[in-house]
C-alpha positions in Angstrom: 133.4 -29.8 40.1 134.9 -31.5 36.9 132.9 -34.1 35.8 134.2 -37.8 35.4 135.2 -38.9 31.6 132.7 -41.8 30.1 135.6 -43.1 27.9 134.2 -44.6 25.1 137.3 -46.4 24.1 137.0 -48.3 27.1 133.6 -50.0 27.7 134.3 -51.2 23.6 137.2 -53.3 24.7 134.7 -54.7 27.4 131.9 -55.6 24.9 134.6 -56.7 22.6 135.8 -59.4 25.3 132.5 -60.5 25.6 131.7 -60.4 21.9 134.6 -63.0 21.8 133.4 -65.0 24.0 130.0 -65.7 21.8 132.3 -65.7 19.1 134.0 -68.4 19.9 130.8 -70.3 21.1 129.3 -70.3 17.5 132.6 -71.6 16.0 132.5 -74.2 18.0 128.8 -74.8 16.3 130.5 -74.3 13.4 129.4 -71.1 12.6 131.2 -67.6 11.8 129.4 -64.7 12.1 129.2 -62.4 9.0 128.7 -58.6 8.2 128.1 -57.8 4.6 129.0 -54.1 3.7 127.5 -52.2 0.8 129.3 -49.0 0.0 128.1 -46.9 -3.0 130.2 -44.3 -5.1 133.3 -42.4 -3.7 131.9 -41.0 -0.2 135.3 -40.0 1.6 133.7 -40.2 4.8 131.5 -43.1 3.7 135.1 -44.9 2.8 136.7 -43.9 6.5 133.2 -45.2 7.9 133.0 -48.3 6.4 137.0 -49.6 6.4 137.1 -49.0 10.6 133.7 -51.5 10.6 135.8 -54.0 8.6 138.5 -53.3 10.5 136.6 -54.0 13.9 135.5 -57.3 12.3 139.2 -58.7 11.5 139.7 -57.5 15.2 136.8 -59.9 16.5 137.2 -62.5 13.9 134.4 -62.0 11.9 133.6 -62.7 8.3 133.1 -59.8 6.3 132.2 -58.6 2.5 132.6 -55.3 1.2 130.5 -54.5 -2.3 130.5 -51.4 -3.6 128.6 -50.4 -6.6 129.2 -47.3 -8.6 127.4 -43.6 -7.7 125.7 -44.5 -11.0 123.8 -47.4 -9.4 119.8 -48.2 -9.3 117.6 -48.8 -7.1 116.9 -52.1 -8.9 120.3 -53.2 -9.0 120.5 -52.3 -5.5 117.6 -54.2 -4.8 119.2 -57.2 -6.6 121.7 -57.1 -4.4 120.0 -56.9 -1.0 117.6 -59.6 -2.2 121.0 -61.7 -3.3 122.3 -61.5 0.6 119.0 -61.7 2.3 119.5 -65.5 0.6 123.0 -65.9 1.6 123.3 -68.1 4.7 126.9 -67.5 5.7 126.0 -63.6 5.8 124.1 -62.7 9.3 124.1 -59.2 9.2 123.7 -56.3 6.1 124.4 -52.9 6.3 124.0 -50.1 3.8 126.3 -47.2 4.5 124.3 -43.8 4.1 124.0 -41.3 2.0 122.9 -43.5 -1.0 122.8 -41.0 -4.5 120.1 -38.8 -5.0 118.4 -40.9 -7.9 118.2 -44.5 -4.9 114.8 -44.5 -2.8 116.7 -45.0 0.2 114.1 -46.3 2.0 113.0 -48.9 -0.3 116.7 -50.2 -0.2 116.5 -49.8 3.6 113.5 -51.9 4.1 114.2 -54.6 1.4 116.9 -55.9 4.0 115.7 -58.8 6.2 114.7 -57.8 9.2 116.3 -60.9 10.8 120.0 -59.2 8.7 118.9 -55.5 9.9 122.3 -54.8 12.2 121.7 -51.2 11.7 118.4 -51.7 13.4 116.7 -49.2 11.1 113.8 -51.5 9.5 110.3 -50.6 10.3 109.7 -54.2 11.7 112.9 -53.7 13.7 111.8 -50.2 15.1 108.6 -52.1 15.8 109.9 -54.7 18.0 111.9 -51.7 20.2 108.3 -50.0 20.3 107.2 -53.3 21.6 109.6 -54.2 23.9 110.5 -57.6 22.4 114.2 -58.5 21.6 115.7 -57.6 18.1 118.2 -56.0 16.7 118.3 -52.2 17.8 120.0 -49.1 15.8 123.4 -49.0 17.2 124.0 -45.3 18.4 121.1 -45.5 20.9 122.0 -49.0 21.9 125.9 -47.7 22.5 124.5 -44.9 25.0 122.8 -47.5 26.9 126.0 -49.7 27.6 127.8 -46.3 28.6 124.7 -45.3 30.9 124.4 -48.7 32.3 128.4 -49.7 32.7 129.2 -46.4 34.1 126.6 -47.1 37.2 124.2 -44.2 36.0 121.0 -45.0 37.9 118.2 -44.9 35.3 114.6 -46.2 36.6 113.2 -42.9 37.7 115.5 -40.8 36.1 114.8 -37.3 34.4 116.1 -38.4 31.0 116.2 -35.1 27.7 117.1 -36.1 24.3 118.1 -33.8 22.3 116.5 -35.0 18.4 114.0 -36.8 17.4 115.8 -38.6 14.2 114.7 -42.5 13.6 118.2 -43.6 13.8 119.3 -42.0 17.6 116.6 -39.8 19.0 113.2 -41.9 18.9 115.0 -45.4 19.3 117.1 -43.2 22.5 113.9 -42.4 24.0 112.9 -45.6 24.0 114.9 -47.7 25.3 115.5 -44.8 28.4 111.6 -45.6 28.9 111.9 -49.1 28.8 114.7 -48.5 31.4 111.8 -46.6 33.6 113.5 -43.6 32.6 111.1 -40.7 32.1 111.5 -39.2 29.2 110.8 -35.9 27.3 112.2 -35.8 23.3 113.4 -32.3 22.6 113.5 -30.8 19.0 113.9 -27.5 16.8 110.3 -26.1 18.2 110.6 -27.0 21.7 109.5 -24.3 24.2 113.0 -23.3 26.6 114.8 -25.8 25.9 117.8 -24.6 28.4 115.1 -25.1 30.9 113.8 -28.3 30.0 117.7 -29.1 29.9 117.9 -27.9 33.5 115.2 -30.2 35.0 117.3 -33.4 33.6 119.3 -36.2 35.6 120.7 -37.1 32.2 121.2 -35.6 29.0 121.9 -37.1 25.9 122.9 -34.3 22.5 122.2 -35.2 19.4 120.9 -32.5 17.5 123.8 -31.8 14.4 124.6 -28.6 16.0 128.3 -27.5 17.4 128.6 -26.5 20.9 124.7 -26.2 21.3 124.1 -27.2 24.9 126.0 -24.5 27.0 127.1 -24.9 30.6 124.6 -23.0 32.3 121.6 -25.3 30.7 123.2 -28.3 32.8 122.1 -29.5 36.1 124.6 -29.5 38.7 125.9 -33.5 38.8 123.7 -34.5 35.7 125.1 -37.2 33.2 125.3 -35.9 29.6 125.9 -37.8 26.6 127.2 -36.3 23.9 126.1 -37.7 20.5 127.4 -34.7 18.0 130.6 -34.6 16.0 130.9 -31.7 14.5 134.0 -30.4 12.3 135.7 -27.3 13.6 137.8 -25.3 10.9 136.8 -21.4 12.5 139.8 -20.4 14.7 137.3 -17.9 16.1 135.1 -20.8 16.9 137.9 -23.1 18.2 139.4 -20.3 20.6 135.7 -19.8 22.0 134.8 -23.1 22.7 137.9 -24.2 23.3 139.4 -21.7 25.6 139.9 -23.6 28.9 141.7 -26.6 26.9 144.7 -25.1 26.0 145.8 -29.1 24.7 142.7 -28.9 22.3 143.7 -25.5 21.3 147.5 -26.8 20.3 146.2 -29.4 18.5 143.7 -27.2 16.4 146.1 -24.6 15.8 148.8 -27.5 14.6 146.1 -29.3 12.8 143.7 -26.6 11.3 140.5 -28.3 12.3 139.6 -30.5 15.5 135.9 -31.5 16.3 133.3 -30.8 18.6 130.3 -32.3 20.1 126.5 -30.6 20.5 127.3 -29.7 24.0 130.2 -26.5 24.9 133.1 -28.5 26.5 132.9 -26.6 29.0 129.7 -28.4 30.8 132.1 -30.8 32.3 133.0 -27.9 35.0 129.0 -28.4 35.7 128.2 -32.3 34.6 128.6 -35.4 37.1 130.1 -37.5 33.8 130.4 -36.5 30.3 131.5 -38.3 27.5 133.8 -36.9 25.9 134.0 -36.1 21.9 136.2 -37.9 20.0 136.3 -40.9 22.7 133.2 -41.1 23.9 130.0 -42.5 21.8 131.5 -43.0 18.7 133.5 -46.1 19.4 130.6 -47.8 20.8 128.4 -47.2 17.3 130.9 -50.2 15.9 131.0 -51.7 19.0 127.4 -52.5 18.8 127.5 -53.0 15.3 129.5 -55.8 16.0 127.2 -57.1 19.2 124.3 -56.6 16.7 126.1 -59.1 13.8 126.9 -61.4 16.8 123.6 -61.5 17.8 121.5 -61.6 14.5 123.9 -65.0 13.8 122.5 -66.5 17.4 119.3 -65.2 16.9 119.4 -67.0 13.2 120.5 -70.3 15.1 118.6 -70.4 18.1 121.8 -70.0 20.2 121.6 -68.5 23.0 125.2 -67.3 24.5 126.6 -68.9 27.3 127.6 -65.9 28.7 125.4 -63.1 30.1 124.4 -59.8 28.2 123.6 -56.8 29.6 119.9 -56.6 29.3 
């Protein structure tokens, strides 16, 4: 069996023709939708992170702001500054780009953004709603996965559903939203009692756990559908002619490049998995995605407006 690719790459152009379509409904109202980006200090990754967002919003003709305040910055300055776009009308959606420093109560920064402006989904009141079941604004990894699960024709309602974590921003907001699905779901974590065997009792599987290669083929159930949340940097040849053995491409492009990266699950549970998305390509492009759908979607909620055109529930 080799299991069928959930490419990533793909269902974002779908969501992105959509997104265009609302897009161009609210112009017509007169209004542009707006992501407002705060960036703090030098963060390499944090830079790469927060230029493809832009980039995605030039793509989909959005308005967007970048600040950045230096490493050196306050939690009260930061606070000035979420409270000064909370006000701003012509900004619909705020995210902070994580880490902040060391001496910023990151929570306190977190939760001083409106709920209403929360396109990361990550408020308490927006975490709330998802608990609830009412619509809002959900964190956008989890929210991704569903659009992969659902447009890939992964039957759900009565499904055996693991996640791997139990972080706020992907594994409790995952877990429920596959129960609102009628999913039935068990949340998996660093004390978990034979995990490989809870693994093996699941339809679908969805990794996200921080750790390289975890989820080996054997813990897979013949035909199951696993996300793969990780990205992990691979620099160990070692480790990269282990895990990469049976991808002799993969292995070309470590050896030419020096480092490649890897998901929580081995890549070789696609010889066992029904579909598997694959890492890079798989859930990363649909974090911006619905980052995007999020920003659309606080500016219609803000309004009123309700799209012409259908969503995906």
């Amino acid at each position: 069996m080799t299991a069928r690719i959930l490419n990533g790459n793909q269902i974002r152009d779908q969501i992105y023709s959509e997104l265009q379509q609302q897009i161009e409904e609210l112009r017509g109202m007169g209004a542009r939708p707006g992501l407002a980006t705060v960036l703090v200090g030098d963060n390499p990754a944090s830079k790469i992170y927060v230029s493809s967002k832009i980039a995605a919003c030039e793509q989909l003709g959005l308005q967007s702001w970048r600040f950045t305040p230096p490493d050196t910055v306050t939690t009260r300055e930061l606070l000035a500054l979420i409270d000064d776009l909370n006000v701003r009308d012509d900004v619909d959606g705020i995210l902070v780009q994580l880490p902040l420093p060391p001496q910023v109560d990151t929570k306190k920064v977190l939760e001083a953004v409106d709920p209403a402006k929360d396109v990361d989904g990550f408020h308490p009141s927006s975490l709330g709603r998802l608990v609830s079941g009412r619509p809002g604004l959900v964190a956008c990894t989890p929210a991704g996965v569903m659009e992969i699960l659902r447009r890939s024709g992964t039957a759900l309602e009565g499904a055996n559903a693991a996640v791997l974590g139990r972080s706020d921003i992907v594994g409790k907001p995952m877990a429920l939203l596959l129960m609102h699905a009628n999913a039935t779901v068990t949340i998996c974590h660093s004390k978990t009692r034979d995990l490989p065997e809870v693994v093996r009792r699941s339809d679908i599987v969805i990794a996200a756990m921080g750790r390289a290669a975890m989820v080996l083929p054997d813990w897979i159930k013949p035909g199951a559908t696993v996300i793969d949340v990780g990205t992990n940097k691979v620099t160990d040849p070692a480790q990269a002619e282990r895990w990469f053995a049976n991808f002799p491409s993969r292995l070309e492009s470590f050896r030419a490049k020096g480092s490649t990266l890897v998901g929580d699950v081995h890549p070789d549970a696609a010889s066992v998995a029904g579909a598997i998305t694959p890492v890079p390509g798989g859930v990363g492009p649909l974090t911006i995605a619905m980052l995007m759908s999020n920003t659309v979607k606080a500016a219609r909620l803000r309004r009123d407006v309700q799209p012409a055109t259908v969503e995906k529930a």
